[in-house]
C-alpha positions in Angstrom: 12.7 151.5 53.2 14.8 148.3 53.8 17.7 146.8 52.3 16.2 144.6 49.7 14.9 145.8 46.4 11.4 146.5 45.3 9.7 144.8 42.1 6.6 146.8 40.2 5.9 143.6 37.7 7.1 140.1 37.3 6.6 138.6 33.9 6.5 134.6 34.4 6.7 131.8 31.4 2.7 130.9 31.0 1.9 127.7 32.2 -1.3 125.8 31.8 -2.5 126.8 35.5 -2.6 130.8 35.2 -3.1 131.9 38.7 -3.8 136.2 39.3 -1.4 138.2 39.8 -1.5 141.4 41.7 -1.5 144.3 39.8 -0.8 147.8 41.1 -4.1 148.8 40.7 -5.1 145.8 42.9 -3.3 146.7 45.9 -2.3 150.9 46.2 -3.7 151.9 49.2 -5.2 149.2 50.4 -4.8 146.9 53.5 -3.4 143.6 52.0 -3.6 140.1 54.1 -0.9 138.4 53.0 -0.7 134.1 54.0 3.2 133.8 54.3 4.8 130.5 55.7 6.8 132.1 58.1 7.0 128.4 59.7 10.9 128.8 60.6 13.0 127.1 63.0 13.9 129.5 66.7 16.5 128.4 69.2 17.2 130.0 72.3 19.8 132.3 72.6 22.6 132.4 75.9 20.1 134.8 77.3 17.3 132.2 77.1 15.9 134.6 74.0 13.8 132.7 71.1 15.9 134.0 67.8 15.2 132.7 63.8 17.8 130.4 63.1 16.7 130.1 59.6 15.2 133.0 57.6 14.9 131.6 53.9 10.5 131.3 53.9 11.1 134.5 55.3 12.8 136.1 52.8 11.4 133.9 49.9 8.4 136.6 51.0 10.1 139.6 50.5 9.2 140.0 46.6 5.6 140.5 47.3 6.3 142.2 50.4 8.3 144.6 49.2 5.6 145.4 46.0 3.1 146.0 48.5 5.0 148.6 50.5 6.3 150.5 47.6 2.9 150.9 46.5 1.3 152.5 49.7 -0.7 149.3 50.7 -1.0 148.5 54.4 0.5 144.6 54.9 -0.6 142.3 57.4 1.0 138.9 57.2 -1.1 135.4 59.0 0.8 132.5 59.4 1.6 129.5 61.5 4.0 128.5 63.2 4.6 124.7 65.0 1.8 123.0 66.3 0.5 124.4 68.9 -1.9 122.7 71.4 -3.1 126.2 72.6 -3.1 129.6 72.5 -0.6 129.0 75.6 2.0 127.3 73.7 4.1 130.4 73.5 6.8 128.9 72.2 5.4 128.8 69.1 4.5 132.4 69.3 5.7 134.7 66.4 6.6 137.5 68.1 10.6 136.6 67.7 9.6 136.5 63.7 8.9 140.0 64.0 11.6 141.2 66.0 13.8 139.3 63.5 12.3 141.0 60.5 12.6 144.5 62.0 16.3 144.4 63.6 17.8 142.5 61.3 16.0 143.1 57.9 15.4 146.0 58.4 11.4 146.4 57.6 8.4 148.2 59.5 6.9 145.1 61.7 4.7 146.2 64.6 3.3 142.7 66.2 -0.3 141.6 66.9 -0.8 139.5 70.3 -3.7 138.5 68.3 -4.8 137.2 64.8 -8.9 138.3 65.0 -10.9 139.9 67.4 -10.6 143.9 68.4 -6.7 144.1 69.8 -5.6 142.6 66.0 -8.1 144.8 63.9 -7.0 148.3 66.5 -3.1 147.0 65.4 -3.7 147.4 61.7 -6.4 150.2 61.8 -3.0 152.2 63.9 -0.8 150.9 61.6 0.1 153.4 58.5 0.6 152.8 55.3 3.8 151.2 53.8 3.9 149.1 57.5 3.6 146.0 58.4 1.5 144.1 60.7 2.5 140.4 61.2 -0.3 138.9 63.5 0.2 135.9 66.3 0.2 132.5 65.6 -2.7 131.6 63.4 -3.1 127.7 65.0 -3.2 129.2 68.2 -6.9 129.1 67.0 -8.2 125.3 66.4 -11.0 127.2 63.2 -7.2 127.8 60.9 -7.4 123.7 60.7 -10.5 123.6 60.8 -11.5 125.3 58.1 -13.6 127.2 60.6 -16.1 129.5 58.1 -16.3 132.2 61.0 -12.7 132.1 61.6 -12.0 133.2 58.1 -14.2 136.1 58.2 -12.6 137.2 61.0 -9.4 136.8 59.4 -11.0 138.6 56.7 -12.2 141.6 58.4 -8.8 143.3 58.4 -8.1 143.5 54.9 -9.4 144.6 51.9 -7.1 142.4 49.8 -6.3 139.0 50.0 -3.0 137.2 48.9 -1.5 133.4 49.3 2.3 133.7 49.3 2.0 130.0 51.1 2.3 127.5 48.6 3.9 124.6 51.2 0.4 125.0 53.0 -1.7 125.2 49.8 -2.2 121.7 50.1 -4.5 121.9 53.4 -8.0 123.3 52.8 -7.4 125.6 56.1 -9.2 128.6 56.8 -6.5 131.1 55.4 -5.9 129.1 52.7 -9.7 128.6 51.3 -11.9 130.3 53.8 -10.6 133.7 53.1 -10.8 133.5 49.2 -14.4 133.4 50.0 -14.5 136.7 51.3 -11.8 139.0 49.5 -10.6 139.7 45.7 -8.1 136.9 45.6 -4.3 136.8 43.9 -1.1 134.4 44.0 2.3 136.1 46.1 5.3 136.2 43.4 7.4 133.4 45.0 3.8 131.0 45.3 3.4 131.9 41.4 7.4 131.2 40.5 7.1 127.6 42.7 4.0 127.0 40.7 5.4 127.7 37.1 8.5 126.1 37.9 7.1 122.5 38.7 4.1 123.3 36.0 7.0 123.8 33.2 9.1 120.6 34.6 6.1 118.3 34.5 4.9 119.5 31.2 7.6 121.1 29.4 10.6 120.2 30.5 14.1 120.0 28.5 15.0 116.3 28.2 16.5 114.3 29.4 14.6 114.7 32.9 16.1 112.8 35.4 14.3 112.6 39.2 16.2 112.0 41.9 14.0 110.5 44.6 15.4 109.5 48.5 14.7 109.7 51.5 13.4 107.9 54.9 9.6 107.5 53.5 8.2 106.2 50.7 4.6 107.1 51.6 4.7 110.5 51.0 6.1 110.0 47.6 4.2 107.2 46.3 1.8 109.6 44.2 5.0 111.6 42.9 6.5 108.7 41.7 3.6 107.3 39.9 3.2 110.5 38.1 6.6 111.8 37.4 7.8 108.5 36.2 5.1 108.5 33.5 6.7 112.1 32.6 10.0 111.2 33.2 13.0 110.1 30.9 14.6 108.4 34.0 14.1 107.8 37.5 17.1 106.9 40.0 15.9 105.5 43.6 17.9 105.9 47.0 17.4 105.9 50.6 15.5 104.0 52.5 12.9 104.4 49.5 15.0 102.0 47.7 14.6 99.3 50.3 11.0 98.5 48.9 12.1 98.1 45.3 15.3 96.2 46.3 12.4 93.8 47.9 9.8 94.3 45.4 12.9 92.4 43.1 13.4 89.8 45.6 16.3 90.9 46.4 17.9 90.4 50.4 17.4 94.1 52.3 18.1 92.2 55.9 17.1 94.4 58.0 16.8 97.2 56.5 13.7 99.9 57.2 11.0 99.0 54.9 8.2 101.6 56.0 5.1 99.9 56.7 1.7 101.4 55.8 -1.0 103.2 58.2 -3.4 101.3 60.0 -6.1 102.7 57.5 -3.9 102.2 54.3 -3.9 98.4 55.8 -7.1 97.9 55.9 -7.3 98.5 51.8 -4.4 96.4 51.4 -1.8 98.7 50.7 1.6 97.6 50.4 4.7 99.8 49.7 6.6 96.6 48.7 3.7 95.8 46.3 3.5 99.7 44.9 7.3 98.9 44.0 6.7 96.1 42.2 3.4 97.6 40.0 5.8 100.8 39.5 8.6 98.2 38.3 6.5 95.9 36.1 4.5 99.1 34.8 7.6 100.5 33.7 9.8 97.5 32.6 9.7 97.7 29.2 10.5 101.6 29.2 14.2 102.1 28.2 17.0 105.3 28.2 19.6 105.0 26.2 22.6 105.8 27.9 25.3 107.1 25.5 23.1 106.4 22.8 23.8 102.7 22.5 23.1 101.6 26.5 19.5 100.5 27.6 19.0 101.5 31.3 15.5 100.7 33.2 12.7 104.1 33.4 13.2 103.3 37.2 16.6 102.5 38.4 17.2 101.5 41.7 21.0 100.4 43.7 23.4 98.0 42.2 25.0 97.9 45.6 24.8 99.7 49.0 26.9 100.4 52.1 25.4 98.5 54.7 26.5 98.6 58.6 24.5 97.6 62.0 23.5 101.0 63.2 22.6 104.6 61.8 25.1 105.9 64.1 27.9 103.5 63.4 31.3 106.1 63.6 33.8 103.2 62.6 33.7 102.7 58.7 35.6 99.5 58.4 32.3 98.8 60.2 30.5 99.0 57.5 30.9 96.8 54.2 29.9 97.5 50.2 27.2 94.7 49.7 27.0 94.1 45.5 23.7 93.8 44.7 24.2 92.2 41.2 25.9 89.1 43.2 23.8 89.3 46.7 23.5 85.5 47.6 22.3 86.5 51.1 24.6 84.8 52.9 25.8 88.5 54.6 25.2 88.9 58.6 21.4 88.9 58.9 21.3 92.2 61.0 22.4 94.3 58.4 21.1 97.6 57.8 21.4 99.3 54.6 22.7 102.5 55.0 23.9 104.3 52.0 23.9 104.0 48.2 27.5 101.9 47.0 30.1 103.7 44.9 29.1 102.1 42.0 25.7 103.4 41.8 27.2 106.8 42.6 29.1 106.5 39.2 26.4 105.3 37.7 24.2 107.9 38.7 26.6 110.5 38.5 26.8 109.5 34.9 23.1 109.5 34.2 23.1 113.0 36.2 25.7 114.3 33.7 24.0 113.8 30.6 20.5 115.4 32.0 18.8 119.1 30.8 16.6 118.9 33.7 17.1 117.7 37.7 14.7 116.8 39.9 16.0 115.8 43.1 14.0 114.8 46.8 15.5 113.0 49.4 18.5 111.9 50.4 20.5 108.6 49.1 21.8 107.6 53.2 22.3 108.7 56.5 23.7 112.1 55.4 24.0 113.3 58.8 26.6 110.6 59.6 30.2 111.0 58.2 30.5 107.4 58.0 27.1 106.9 55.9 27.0 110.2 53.5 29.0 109.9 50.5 26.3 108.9 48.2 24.0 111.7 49.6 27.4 114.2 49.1 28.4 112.8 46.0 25.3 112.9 44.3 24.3 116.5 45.8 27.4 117.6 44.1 26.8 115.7 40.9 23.2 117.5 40.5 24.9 121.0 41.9 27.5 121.1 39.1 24.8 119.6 36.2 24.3 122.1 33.2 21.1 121.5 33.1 18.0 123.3 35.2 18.6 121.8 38.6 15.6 121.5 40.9 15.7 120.1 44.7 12.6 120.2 47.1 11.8 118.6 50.8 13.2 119.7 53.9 15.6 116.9 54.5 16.8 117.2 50.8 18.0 121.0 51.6 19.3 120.3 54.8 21.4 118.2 52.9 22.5 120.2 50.4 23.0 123.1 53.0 25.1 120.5 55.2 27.5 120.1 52.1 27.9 124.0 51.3 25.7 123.5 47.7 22.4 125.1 48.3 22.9 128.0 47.0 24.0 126.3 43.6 20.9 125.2 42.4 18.9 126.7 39.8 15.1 126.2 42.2 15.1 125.3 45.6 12.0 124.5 46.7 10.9 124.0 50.8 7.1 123.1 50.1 7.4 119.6 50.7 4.4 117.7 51.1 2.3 120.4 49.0 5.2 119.9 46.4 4.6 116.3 46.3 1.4 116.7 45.7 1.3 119.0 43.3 4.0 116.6 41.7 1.3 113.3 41.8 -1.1 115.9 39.9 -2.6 116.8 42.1 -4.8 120.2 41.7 -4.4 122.0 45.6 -7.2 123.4 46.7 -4.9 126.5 47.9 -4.3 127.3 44.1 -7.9 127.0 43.4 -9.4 130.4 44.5 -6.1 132.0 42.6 -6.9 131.0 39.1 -7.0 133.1 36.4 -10.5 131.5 34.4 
C-alpha cells in the first residue's frame, strides 16, 4: 500500500488524562475525518511549482493514517494551512500537500478543491475504501476560526468518524477542533495521544533530576510554562532574550538588550515581564539543587555572563566581547546588545545538563542563525542531544535549531506543537483534548 508500515494497536503508559483511542471496531469500514496539521512550509521550485520543503507533521500522521487504511476505512484529512485572507489566497492552497503525499510517499491522495459543500462530499462519496481524500484549506472558510456551529456540521457531514491527530491546534476552540466532536463518536490520532502522554508523564512522573531548558526571543508565550514547570521542576536554566528580563529583574545592566514589552491589553492590568521575573525569582529563592551533592545552585538559574555585540547580524567576532555578569559594573559601551549565553554558563549548564534523567528544552540560548552569535545555542543543543537521560525539545525555533546543527534526530521526543505545548505545559487543560477523554 505505501512504503511505511501499518500499526493494529498502540499500547501507551497511562497517564492521568486518558483520552480514546480508536479501536478497530471503531473505524473498519467507515469514512474517518481525520484533523491532521499538515501546516508545512512550500517553496517554489525552478519551474515556479509550490513543493513541501518540510514533511515531518506530515509524516508524524502516518501512524494513524496508515491504521485507518489497513482496516478498510475511507480517510479524509481537514487541515489548515497559513493564514489565508480568503479563499483566493491560493498560495496557501493544499493541493501541493497532496501531490507531495502521493508521488513521493507513495499513498492514495485524490484532492478536494473544497472542504464542505457538494464538490467535497461527491470527492469522498467517489473515493473507495483504503483512499484518501485530503480536502482544501480549512481557513479558506472564516467559520474554522470561528468556531462557526454550521461550519462544523458541514465538516461533519462527510464522515462517520471523527479523529484529532492535531494536538499543535488543540489549543484553539476552532470548529474542527470542538465543533465536530459535537457531531461524531470522537477519538485521539496515535501521535496526538503519544505528545499527550509524553508531557503528562514529564510533568507528573518524570525521572529526576528534570532540568528545563527555556530560550528564546519571547518571554510572553512562556510565562505560564515557567510558572508551572518550575514548581515541578528540580532545575530551571534561562537563555535568550528570555534571560534579559531576569538579568533586569536582578538589577543587573542588559544595555540595550530586547526586553519584550507586554500587549497593550496585558498593560492595561499592569503586567510587567520584568516584574514576572522578579515574583518567579523571589518565589523560588529559597529552592536549592545540589550540584554534586555538596553545591547549592538556585531552582531558576539564569547567565553568569553573555556575549554581547551591537547588532544581530554582526559577522566580525572580535566584535563582540564576553561581558561577566558576576563583575558587571556597567561601565561597558551603552549600546550593547546581548547576544548569546558566555562560555562559562555553557559549562555550567553543560554540567547541570550532564547529571539530568529528564530534558526539557524550548528556545534557543542566542542568535543561532548567526555563526558569530551561536555557540551557546550549539553547545548546549549538543549537551542535551548526547544526555542519557529522556531528552525532550519542543517550539519551532528550538527544532530549527537543533536541525541547523545536524542533532534533531537525536532526541528521545521532538515535539512541533508549540504554543499548544506551552499551554498544555502552564496546566493548562485544551479544549481540543476535551471531547477525547476517556470518562
Amino acid at each position: 500500500m505505501t512504503k511505511y508500515d501499518t500499526f493494529d494497536s498502540v499500547d501507551r503508559e497511562s497517564t492521568n488524562m486518558k483520552l480514546k483511542l480508536p479501536q478497530i471496531s471503531d473505524i473498519k469500514n467507515k469514512t474517518v475525518l481525520v484533523r491532521v496539521d499538515f501546516n508545512v512550509p512550500l517553496k517554489k521550485d525552478d519551474s515556479g511549482v509550490l513543493k513541501v520543503t518540510n514533511d515531518e507533521r506530515i509524516t508524524a500522521s502516518l501512524e494513524t493514517i496508515n491504521f485507518l487504511l489497513k482496516h478498510d476505512a475511507k480517510v479524509v484529512l481537514a487541515s489548515h494551512l497559513g493564514r489565508p485572507e480568503s479563499a483566493r489566497d491560493v498560495k496557501y492552497s493544499l493541493r501541493p500537500v497532496a501531490e507531495y503525499m502521493k508521488s513521493v510517499l507513495g499513498l492514495p491522495v485524490v484532492f478536494s478543491n473544497e472542504c464542505i459543500g457538494k464538490n467535497a462530499q461527491k470527492e469522498v462519496f467517489l473515493a473507495k475504501k483504503g483512499e484518501i481524500v485530503l480536502l482544501e484549506n480549512i481557513r479558506f472558510h472564516s467559520g474554522e476560526q470561528e468556531n462557526d456551529a454550521q461550519f462544523a456540521k458541514e465538516l461533519s457531514k462527510l464522515a462517520d468518524v471523527y479523529i484529532n491527530e492535531a494536538f499543535s491546534t488543540s489549543h484553539r476552540a476552532h470548529a474542527s477542533i470542538v465543533g465536530i466532536p459535537k457531531h461524531l463518536p470522537s477519538f485521539a490520532g496515535f501521535a496526538l495521544e503519544k505528545e499527550v502522554s509524553t508531557f503528562t508523564k514529564m510533568t507528573e512522573k518524570p525521572e529526576r533530576p528534570l532540568v528545563i531548558i527555556l530560550g528564546g526571543a519571547k518571554i510572553s508565550d512562556k510565562v505560564g510554562a515557567i510558572e508551572h514547570l518550575a514548581k515541578i521542576a528540580d532545575i530551571v536554566l534561562v537563555g535568550g532574550a528570555v534571560a534579559n528580563s531576569f538579568l533586569k529583574a536582578e538589577g543587573l545592566e542588559i544595555y540595550k538588550s530586547f526586553i519584550e514589552d507586554a500587549p497593550a491589553d496585558l498593560k492595561k492590568k499592569n503586567i510587567n515581564y520584568t516584574d514576572v521575573a522578579c515574583s518567579l525569582l523571589e518565589e523560588h529563592k529559597t529552592e536549592k539543587m545540589l550540584m554534586n551533592g555538596y553545591i547549592p545552585l538556585p531552582k531558576i538559574v539564569y547567565p553568569i555572563d553573555v556575549v554581547a555585540g551591537h547588532s544581530l547580524e554582526e559577522a566580525d567576532p572580535k566584535k563582540t566581547e564576553v561581558i561577566d555578569l558576576t563583575k558587571e559594573n556597567g561601565h561597558h559601551d551603552k549600546n550593547l546588545l546581548y547576544l548569546d549565553i558566555g562560555p562559562n554558563t555553557v559549562k555550567l549548564y553543560q554540567e547541570i545538563i550532564l547529571h539530568a534523567k529528564t530534558v526539557f528544552w524550548n528556545g534557543p540560548m542566542g542568535v543561532w542563525e548567526n555563526p558569530v552569535l551561536a555557540n551557546g545555542s550549539k553547545k548546549i543543543a549538543a549537551s542535551v542531544a548526547l544526555s542519557n537521560g529522556t531528552t525532550i525539545i519542543g517550539g519551532g525555533d528550538t527544532i530549527a535549531c537543533a536541525t541547523h546543527f545536524g542533532l534533531d534526530k537525536q532526541f528521545s521526543y521532538v515535539s512541533a506543537a508549540g504554543g499548544a505545548a506551552l499551554d498544555f505545559l502552564s496546566g493548562k487543560k485544551l479544549p481540543g483534548l476535551v471531547p477525547l477523554e476517556d470518562k
